[in-house]
N, C-alpha and C positions, 0 to 999 in steps of 0.2 A: 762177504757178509750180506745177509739180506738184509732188503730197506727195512721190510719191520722189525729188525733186530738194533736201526739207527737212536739206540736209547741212551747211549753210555754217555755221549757228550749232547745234551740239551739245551738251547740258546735261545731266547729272545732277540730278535733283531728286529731293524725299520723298515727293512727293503720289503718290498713287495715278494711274492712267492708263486711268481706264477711259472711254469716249467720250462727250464733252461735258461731263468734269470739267474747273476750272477749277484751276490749278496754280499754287503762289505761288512767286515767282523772288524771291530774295534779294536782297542792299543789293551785292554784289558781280557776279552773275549782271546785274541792271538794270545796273549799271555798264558793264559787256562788251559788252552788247547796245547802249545808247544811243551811248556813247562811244566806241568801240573797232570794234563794225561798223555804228556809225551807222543801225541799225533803226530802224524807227517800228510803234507798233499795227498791225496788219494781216499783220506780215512771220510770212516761217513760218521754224518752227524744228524741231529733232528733239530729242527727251527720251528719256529712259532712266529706271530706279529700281533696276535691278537684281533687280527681281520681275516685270514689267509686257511684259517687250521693249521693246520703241521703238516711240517714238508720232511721228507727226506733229503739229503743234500751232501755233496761231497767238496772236501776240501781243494780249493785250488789252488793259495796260496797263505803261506804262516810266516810273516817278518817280525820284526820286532813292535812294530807299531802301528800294525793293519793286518789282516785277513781276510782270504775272499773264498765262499762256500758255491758251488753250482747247483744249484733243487731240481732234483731227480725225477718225484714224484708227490703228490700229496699222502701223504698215511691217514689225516682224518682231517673233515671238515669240520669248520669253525660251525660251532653248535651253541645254542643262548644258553647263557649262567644267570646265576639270581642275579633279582634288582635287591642287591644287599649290602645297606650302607653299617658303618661301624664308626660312632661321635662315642670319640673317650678323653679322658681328662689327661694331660699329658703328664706322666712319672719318670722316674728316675730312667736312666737310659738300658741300664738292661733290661728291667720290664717294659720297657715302652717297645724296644726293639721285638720281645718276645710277642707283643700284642697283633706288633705290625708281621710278624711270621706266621703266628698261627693262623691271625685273622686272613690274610692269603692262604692257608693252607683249605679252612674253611670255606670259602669262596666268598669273600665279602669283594664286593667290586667297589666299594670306594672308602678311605679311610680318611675319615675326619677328626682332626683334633679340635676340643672345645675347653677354652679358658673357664674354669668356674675358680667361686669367692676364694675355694681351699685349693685350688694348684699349684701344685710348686714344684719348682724346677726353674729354669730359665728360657731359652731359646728353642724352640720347637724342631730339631731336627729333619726339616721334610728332604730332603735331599738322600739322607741316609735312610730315611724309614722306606723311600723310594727305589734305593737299591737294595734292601734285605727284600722288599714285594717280590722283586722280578727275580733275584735268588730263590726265593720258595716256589713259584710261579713255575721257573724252572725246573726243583726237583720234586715237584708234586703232581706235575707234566698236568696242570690248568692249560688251556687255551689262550690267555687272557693275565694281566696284570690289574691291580686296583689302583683306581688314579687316589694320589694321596694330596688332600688338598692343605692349603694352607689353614691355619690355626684361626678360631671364629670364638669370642666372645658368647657363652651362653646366651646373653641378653638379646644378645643382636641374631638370636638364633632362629625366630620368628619371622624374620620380614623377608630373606628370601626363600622361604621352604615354600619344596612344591603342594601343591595342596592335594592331589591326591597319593602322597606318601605318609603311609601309619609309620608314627614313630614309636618305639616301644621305648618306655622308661626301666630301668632296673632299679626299683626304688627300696631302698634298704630300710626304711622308716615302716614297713608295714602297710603302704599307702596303696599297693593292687596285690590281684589275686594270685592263687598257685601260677606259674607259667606253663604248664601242661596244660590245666585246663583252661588260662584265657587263647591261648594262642589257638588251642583244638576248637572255638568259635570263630575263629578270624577265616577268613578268604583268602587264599593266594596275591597277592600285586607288590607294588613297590614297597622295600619296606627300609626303614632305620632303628637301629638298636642305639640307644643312649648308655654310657657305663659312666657314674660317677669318679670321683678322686680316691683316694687314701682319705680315708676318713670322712665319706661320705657328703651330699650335698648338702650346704646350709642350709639352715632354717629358714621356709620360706623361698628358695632359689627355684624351684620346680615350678612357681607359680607364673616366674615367666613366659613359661610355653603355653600357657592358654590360649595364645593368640593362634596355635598351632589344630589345625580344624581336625586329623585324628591323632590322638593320642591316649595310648593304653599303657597302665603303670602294671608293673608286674611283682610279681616277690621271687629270690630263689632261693628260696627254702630257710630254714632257723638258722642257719650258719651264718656270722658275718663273711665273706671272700673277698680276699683281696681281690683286687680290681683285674689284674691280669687273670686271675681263674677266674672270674665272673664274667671275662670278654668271654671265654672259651666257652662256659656255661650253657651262656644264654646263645651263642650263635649257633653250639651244636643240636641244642632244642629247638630252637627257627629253624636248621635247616633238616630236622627229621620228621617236624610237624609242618612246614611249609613250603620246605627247598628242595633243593636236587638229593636228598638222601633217602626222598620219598619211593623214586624209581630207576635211578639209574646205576647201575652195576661197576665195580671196580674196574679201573681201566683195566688190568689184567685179562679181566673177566669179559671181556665185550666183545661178542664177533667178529670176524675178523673180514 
């Protein structure tokens, strides 16, 4: 098979990628491979680390509780993704899981949960929302994973932000303008998307980020949306008016 055909089986790994290092595949990674698409030693695979690009790689060893890949050659270099943050209200767990899937699919690189007055749910699952990233990351063939940070109190949401990252609100009260037309004045740079709860932010809760030096409220459109269609919404509108869907070609599609 040829290296560029190493698409079938896609893997995130930590090891470094440089040619003819030997790469350790984990007690779940060995699982997928042996079990799941039935490889053996020899078969080739693609890797990623999120520093490296992607390597082609063959398998050298599939035990029960470990795995070891040898990197052949690179297939593409690690190339810069949006500075694209994603603060949403944490929900029930299958939306919350779908949030943290598409929002990787989309290429948000960090996924922040933010406690507001109407959250509800309980314990914020970062570990698992952590492992559906690098699932998608994988078959969306990204470069890169989104670090998914621990859960932040709206209030307390001001005192560490950077200050040259716009935050865009998705404010369902009527409070900003079309989101086509504000964001077709904005400039390229760092940016964060805020998506309210179920049932929208209190009365008054938005006024805590004033302390936040940019911030643009937006609207999308007369419809209320649930929160999980509203992450998709607005991140596929940022990234057609600001991000990488502005000029770069499906991977399919890309020179080879």
């Amino acid at each position: 098979m040829d290296e560029k055909e190493a698409g079938a089986a896609r893997l995130h790994v930590a090891g470094d990628l440089t040619i003819g290092a030997e790469v350790a595949l984990d007690e779940g990674q060995a699982h997928y491979l042996r079990n799941v698409l039935r490889l053996t030693p020899g078969a080739r695979v693609a890797l990623f680390n999120g520093r490296d690009g992607e390597a082609a790689a063959e398998l050298q060893t599939l035990g029960k509780k470990s795995g070891s890949a040898r990197v052949l050659s690179q297939t593409r270099p690690q190339t810069p993704e949006p500075d694209l943050w994603l603060l949403f209200a944490p929900l029930k767990r299958a939306r919350v899981d779908f949030i943290a899937e598409k929002a990787t699919e989309l290429g948000v690189s960090r996924l922040a949960p933010v406690i507001t007055r109407r959250t509800q749910g309980g314990r914020v699952p970062t570990d698992r929302l952590a492992a559906i990233a690098v699932e998608a990351a994988e078959q969306c063939e990204r470069l890169s994973i989104p670090e998914v940070a621990e859960p932040v109190s709206l209030v307390d949401l001001p005192a560490d932000w950077p200050a040259e990252r716009r935050l865009i609100i998705c404010d369902e009260t009527g409070g900003g303008g079309p989101i086509a037309s504000v964001l077709a004045d904005l400039a390229p740079g760092p940016l964060a998307v805020l998506i309210g709860p179920e049932g929208g932010f209190a009365p008054g809760e938005l006024e805590t980020l004033t302390d936040i030096p940019l911030v643009t409220r937006v609207s999308l459109g007369p419809r209320i949306l649930r929160a999980d269609t509203a992450a998709v919404a607005v991140l596929s509108v940022v990234q057609s008016l600001l991000g990488d869907w502005r000029s770069l070609l499906p991977r399919s599609s890309q020179p080879s």
